[in-house]
N, C-alpha and C positions, 0 to 999 in steps of 0.2 A: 102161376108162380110155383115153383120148384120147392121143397122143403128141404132137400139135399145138405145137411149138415158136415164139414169136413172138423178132422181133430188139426192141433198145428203140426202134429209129426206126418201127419197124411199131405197136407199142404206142402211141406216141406219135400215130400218126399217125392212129391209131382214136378216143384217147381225145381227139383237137386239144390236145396238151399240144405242150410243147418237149420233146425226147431229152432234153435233162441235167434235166428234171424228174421224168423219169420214172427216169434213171439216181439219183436223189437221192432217190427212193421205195426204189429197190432198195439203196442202200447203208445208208438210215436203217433197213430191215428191213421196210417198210410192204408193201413187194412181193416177197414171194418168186422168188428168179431164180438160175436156174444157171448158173455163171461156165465159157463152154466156150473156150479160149484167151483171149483178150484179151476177148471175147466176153459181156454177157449173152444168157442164153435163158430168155424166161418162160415158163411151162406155160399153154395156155389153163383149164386149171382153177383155174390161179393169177388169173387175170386175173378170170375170171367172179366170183370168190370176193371179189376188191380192188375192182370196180365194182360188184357189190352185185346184176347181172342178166345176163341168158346175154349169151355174144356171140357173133354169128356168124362160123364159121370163112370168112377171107378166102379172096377167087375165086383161082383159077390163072388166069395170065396177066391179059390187061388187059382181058377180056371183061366187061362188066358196069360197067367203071369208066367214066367219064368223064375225058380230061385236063384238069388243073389246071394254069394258067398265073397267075403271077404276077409284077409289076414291082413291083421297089422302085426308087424315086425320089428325088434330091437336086437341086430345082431352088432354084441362090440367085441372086436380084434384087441388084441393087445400085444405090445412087441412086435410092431409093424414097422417097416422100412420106408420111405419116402417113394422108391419105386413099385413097389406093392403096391402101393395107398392107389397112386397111377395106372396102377394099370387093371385095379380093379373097379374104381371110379370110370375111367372110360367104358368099361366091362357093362358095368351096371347103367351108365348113361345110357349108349348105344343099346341096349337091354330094351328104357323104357321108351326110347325112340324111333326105334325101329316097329313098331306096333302097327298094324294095318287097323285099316278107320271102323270094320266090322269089330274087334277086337279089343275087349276092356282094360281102361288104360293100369301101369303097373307108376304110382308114384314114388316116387326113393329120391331121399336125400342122406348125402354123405358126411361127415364131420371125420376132421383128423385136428388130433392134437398131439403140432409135432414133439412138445416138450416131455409128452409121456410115452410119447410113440405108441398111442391109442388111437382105434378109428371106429365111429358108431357108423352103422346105415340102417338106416329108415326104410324099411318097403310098407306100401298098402299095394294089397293087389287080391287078384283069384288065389286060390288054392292048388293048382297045377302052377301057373304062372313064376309063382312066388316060390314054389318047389323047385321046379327047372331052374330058376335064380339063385338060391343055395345051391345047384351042384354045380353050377359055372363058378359060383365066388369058393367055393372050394379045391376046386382045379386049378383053381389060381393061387390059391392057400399054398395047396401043397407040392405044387410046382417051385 
């Protein structure tokens, strides 16, 4: 028997869940987990047994991993025109969808509120990514 203890943010971050999803597995009982102080700790046997296939015991240190960078974004326009709003929404659609499957996805959502003639967009994404995204939505600004 394995002693292999995971945290929920580790669990979480194996299965691409959110921590309180996974903390809401373990309260509803779905995931067996020992409460060590304030603390869950899942068993990897618990783990293999709730995802249905082995998982590999994570690396020590950061050998092996790759860093993960990511921008969350809140750009709001203001004094926007109805064809703007268009043609930077498809800008940015086409953006997140044109992405090859090697390629980390860029998610963006747009809000336009025509009565103030305001528009928010939402990106999460890389840090290049999300770069090259402002200077297109800018191009389009100031066109």
């Amino acid at each position: 028997m394995s002693d292999r203890l995971y945290s929920v943010e580790q669990v979480a971050e194996r299965l691409g869940l959110h921590a309180r999803t996974v903390r809401n597995y373990v309260r509803d009982g779905r995931l067996p987990a020992v409460r060590i102080g304030k603390q869950y700790r899942i068993a990897h046997e618990d783990l293999e047994t709730f995802t249905g296939r082995p998982v590999d015991a994570p690396e020590s240190g950061t050998a092996g991993r790759q860093r993960h960078t990511e921008v969350s974004s809140i750009v709001e326009i203001e004094d926007i025109d109805p064809r703007t709003v268009d043609r930077l929404t498809v800008l940015l659609m086409t953006a997140a969808a044109g992405r090859g499957p090697e390629e980390r996805p860029l998610r963006i959502e747009t809000v336009h509120d025509k009565h103030r003639a305001r528009m928010k967009v939402i990106v999460l994404g890389g840090l290049a990514d999300t770069a090259r995204l402002f200077d297109y939505m800018e191009g389009v600004l100031e066109s």
